[in-house]
N, C-alpha and C positions, 0 to 999 in steps of 0.2 A: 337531320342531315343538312336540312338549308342551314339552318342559325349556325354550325360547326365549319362548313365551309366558307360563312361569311366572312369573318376573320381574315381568313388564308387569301381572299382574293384582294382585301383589303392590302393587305404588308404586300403582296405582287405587284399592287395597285401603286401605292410609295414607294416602292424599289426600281418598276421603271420610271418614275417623273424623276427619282435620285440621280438616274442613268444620264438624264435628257441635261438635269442641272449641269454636272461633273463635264459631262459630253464637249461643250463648246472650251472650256480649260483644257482637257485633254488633249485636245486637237489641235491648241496652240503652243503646248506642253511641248507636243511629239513633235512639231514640225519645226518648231523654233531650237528644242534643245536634243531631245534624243537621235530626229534626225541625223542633223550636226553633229554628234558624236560618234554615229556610227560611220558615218561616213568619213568624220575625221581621223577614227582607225585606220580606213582604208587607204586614206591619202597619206599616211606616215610612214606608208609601205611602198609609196611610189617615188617621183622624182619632177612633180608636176610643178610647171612653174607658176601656176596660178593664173592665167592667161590663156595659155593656148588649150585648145580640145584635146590634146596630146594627152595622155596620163599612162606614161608608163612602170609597169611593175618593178622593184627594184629587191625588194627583201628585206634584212636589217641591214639595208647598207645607210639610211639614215643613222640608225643607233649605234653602229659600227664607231661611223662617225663622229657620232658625240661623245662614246666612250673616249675614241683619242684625240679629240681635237683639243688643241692648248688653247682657243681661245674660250669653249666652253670651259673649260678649267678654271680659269680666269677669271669667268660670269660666276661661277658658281664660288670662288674664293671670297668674292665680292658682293653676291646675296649672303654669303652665310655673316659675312663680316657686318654687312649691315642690318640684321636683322638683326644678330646678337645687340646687338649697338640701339636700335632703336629701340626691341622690348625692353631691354634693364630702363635706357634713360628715358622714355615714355613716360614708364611705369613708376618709376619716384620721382620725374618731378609731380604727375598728374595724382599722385599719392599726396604729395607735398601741400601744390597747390587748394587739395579737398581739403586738408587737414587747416592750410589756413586761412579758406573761405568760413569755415566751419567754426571756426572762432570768432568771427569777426561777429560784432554788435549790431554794427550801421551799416548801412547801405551792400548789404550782402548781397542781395540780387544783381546791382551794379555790381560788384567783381565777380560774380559768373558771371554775368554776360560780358566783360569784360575779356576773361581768361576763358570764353566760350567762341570766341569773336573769329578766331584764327580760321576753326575748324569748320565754318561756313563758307569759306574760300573753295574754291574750288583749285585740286592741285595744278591746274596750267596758269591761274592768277597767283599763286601763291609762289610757282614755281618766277614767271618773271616780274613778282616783287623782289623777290630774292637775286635776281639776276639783276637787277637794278644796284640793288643795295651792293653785292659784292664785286661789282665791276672794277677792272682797276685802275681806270682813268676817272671817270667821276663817280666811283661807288659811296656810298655814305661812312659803310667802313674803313674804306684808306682816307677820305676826308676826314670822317673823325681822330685817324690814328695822328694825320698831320699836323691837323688843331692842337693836337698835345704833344708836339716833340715826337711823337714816333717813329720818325719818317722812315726809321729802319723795317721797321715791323711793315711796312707796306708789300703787298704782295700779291700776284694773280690767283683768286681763292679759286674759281672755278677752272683755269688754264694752269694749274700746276697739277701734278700728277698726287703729289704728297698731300694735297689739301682737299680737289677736289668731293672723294669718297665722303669726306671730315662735314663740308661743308651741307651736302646735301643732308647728309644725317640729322645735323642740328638742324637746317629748317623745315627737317621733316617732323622734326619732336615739338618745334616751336607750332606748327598745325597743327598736331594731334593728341596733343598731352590735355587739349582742354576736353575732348572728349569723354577721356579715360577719366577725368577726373568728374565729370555729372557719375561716371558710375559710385566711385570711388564714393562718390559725397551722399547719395544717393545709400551705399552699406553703412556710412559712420552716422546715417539719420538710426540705422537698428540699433546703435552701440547703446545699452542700459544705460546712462550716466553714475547711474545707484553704486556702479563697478568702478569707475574712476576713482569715485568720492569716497568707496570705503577704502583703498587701497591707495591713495591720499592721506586716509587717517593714519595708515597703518606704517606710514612714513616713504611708499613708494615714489621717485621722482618722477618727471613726466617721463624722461625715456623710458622709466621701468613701468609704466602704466602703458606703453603704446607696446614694447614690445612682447608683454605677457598678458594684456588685457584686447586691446585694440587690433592688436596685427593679426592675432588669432581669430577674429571675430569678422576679419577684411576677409578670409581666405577666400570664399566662392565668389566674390568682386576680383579679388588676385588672380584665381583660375578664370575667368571672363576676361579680364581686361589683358591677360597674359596671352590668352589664345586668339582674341581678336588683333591683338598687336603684333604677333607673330605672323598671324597668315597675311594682314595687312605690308608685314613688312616684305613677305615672299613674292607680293604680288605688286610690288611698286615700281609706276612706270610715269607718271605722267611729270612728274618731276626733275626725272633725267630725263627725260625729253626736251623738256624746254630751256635747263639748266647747262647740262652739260652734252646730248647727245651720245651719250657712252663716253664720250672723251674724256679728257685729251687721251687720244690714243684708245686706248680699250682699260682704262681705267676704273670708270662708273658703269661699265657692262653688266649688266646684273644677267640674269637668267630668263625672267619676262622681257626683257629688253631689247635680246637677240632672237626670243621668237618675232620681235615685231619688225626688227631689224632686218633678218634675213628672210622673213616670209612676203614681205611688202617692201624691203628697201633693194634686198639682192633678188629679188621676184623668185626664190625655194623656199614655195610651200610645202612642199614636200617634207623638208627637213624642218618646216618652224613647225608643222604640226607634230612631227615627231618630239620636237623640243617643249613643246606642249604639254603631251601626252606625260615624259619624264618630268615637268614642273608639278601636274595634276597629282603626279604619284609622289614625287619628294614631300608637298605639303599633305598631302592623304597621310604620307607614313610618320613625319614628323608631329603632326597634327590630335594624331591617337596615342605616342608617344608621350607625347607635352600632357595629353588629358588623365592619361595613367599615373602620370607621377605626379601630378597635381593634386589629381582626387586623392592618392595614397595621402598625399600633404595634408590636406581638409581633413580627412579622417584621423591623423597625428596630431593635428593643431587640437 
């Protein structure tokens, strides 16, 4: 009877010390993020301004309002636009780029860390290097346009409304395409070569080697770098921030942009957590979308 219960006191014995480990994470878990969540329910429901003691109950008069407000319309025409916009051109040039690190003989390491260089910036440096560059009194871009006769083409990149949107995109692909592409380069290390070189013999050109040998072989780097580029794009704030402020006008408005905007800038919190709440769920629902027809892909390729 002793030797049979030893055992059992034993696994009791590591299950509470398991408890004790977990215990001090948990605690930091719940109070830093579940807390805040629950409570950030609560507050989506009110009309608190962040401030004051006051928190009064309102109902979905938040989401009422976000259904019809045209400025959230706006935000939301201009996340979708730019996310569509950054995953495609992320995602081929950082395809691109792997493909011709990946070739290269000499000093390979030197062009990733090269074309890796971006994405160690942090978006508020990145954000007013670019702001520098696109200025339209001394930006580098209308100085270079002048050097060459273009003086027409000279233009306010971030203070016109038509380019604005345009502008932040590209320096946002120009920061994060070197990432995508360690993954990218990182799948084309698994590519067989054995596969190229018979289908080489067989008189396949390279485009016909990349897209029936190669591409198919990228897919779950494709499904990775697609879904981390997608959320990264639903959730980009720090850029417009320093670049353009939503502006001109309510142009670069995205959707993160006006929770931060009206929860901290117009003091309703009430309504950014609500606006929150609807960002959480647009990328949750998009998110397992995007992973669905992706995997279906992988399994086609």
């Amino acid at each position: 009877m002793t030797t049979a219960l030893a055992p059992k006191k034993k696994k009791k014995k590591w299950v509470s010390y398991s408890v004790l480990f977990i215990l001090p994470s948990l605690l930091i878990y719940t109070f830093f993020v579940i807390a805040p969540t629950i409570s950030s329910l609560y507050l989506s429901f009110t009309s608190w301004d962040g401030v004051s003691s006051e928190v009064r109950y309102i109902g979905m008069a938040n989401f009422e309002e976000i259904w019809n407000s045209e400025r959230v319309h706006n935000a939301l025409k201009n996340t979708i636009l730019l996310t569509i916009a950054l995953v495609i051109l992320e995602n081929i040039l950082a395809l691109a780029l792997a493909m011709l690190v990946d070739q290269v003989r000499w000093f390979k390491n030197l062009f990733r860390s090269i074309f890796y260089f971006p994405v160690l910036l942090s978006g508020l440096v990145m954000g007013f290097v670019w702001t520098i560059i696109l200025n339209y009194n001394f930006g580098v871009l209308n100085r270079l346009l002048e050097l060459v006769g273009l003086d027409s083409l000279k233009t306010d990149w971030l203070g016109n409304p038509d380019y604005a949107l345009v502008s932040i995109i590209l320096s946002t692909v120009w920061k994060s395409a070197g990432y995508y592409m360690i993954i990218y380069l990182a799948a084309l290390q698994g590519v067989p070569p054995e596969l190229n070189e018979a289908a080489s013999i067989d008189g396949a050109n390279k485009w016909q080697q990349f897209r029936h040998i190669t591409f198919p072989l990228l897919a779950g780097a494709v499904t990775v770098c697609m879904m981390l580029s997608m959320i990264g794009s639903l959730k980009i704030f720090d850029q417009i921030a320093v670049m353009t402020d939503g502006g001109p006008g309510f142009a670069t408005e995205t959707l993160t942009y006006i929770v931060y905007k009206v929860g901290f800038g117009e003091l309703r919190q009430g309504f950014g957590t609500a606006m929150a709440l609807v960002l959480f769920l647009l990328i949750l629902i998009v998110s397992i979308i995007q992973i669905k027809v992706l995997r279906r892909r992988e399994v086609q390729l």
